[in-house]
C-alpha positions in Angstrom: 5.4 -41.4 -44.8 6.7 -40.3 -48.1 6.3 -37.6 -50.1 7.3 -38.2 -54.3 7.9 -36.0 -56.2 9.3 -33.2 -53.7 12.1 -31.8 -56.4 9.6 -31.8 -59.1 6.8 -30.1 -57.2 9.8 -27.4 -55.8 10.9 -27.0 -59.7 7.1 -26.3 -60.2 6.5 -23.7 -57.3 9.5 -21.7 -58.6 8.0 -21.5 -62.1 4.4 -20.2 -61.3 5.8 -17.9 -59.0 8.0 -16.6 -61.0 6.2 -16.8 -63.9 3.8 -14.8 -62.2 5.6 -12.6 -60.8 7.4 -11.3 -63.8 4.5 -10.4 -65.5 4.0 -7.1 -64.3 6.7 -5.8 -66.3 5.6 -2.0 -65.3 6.1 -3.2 -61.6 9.5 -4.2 -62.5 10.4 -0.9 -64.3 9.2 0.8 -61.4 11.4 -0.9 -58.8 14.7 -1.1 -61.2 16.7 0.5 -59.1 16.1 -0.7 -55.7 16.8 -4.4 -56.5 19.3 -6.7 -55.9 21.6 -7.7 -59.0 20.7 -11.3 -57.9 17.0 -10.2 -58.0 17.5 -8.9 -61.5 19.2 -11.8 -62.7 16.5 -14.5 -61.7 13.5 -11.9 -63.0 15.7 -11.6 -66.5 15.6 -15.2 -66.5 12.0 -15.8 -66.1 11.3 -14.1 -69.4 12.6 -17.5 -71.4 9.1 -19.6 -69.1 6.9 -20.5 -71.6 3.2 -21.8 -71.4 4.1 -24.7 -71.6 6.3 -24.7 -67.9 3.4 -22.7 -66.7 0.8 -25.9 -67.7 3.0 -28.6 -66.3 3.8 -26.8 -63.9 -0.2 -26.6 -63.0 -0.1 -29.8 -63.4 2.4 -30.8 -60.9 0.8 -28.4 -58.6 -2.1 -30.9 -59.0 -0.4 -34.2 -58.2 0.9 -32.5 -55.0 -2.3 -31.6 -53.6 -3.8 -35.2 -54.6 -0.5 -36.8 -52.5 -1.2 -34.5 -49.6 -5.3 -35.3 -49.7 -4.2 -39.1 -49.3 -1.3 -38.0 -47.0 -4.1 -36.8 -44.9 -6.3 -39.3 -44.9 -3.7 -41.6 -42.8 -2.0 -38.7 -40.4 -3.7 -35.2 -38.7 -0.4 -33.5 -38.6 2.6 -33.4 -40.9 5.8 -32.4 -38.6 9.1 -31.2 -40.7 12.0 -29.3 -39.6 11.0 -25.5 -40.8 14.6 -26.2 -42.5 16.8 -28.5 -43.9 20.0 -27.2 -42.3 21.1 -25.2 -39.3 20.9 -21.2 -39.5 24.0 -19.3 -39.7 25.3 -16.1 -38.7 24.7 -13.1 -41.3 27.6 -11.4 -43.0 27.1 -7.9 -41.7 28.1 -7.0 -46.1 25.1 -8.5 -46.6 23.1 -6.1 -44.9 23.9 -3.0 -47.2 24.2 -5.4 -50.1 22.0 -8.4 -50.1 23.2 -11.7 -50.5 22.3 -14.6 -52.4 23.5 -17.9 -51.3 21.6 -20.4 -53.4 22.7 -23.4 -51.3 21.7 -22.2 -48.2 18.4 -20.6 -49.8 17.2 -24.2 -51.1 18.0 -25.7 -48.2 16.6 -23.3 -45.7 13.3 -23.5 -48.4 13.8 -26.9 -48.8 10.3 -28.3 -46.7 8.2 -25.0 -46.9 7.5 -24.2 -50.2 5.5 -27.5 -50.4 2.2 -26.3 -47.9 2.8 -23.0 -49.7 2.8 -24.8 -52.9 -0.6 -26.5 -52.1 -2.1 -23.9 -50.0 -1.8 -25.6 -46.7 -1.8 -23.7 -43.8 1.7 -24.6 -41.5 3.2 -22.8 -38.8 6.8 -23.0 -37.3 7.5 -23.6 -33.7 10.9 -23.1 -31.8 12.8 -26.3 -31.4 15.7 -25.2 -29.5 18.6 -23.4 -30.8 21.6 -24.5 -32.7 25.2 -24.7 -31.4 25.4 -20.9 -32.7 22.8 -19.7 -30.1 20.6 -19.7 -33.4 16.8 -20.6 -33.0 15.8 -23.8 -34.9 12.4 -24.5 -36.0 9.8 -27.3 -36.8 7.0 -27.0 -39.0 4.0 -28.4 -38.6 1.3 -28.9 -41.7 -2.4 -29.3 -41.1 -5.1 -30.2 -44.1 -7.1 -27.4 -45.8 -9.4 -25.6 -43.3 -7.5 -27.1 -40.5 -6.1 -24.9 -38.7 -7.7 -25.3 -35.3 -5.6 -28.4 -35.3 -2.6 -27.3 -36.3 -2.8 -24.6 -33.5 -3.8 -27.0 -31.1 -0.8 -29.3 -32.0 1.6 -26.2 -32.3 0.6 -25.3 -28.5 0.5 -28.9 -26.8 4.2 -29.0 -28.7 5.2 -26.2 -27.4 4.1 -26.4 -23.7 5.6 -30.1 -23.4 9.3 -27.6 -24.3 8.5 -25.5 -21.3 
């Protein structure tokens, strides 16, 4: 199966989010001084999204849901890795500081944001761990109103692990 588009559609997500998102200006007033520098930066940054990202942004939103109704037609269950690389440790800074690793934050995001993009429900499952003693997931994707599938698949997954 594949899935066009995927960069374009993650480009979109990240726009009506944040375009959202930033438009509670008061909201973001409020909470100044208990976020991140990092969080600060990408708000500050929403403010140049115009209308026009918002709309084709919509739009792409749109194409993405059409690909996953005919996605759905031909398979029950989409199965992804929850990410697209292997966890890794924390750096115990980041806990009083934050962190933001852009690299490891698209790739951990990288097959996610699309059933969140298109309102699909998903759930994670444990795979195993890594070589770090770090759990590893895999994501499974069900069509609208489906989740009494994706459950079912989730546990028949995860009882074949035991």
């Amino acid at each position: 199966v594949e899935l066009n588009e995927l960069f374009m559609s993650k480009i979109a997500h990240m726009n009506i989010i944040l375009s959202e998102t930033s438009q509670d200006q008061q909201v973001l007033r409020d909470h100044h001084q208990t976020l991140t520098c990092q969080t600060k930066i990408v708000y500050s940054s929403c403010r140049r999204l115009s209308i026009d990202h918002y709309m084709q942004s919509s739009a792409q939103k749109t194409r993405a849901i059409n690909m996953f109704k005919s996605l759905f037609e031909k398979v029950d269950v989409f199965i992804t890795p929850t990410t697209a690389c292997l966890p890794k440790k924390l750096d115990p800074r980041s806990l009083s500081h934050g962190e933001m690793d852009e690299d490891n934050l698209l790739m951990s995001m990288w097959f996610v944001y699309l059933a969140n993009f298109c309102g699909l429900p998903a759930i994670t499952i444990n795979a195993g761990y890594s070589q770090n003693d770090l759990p590893v997931g895999l994501m499974l994707v069900a069509s609208w109103w489906r989740e009494d599938l994706l459950f079912s698949a989730a546990k028949s997954l995860e009882n074949r692990a035991c």
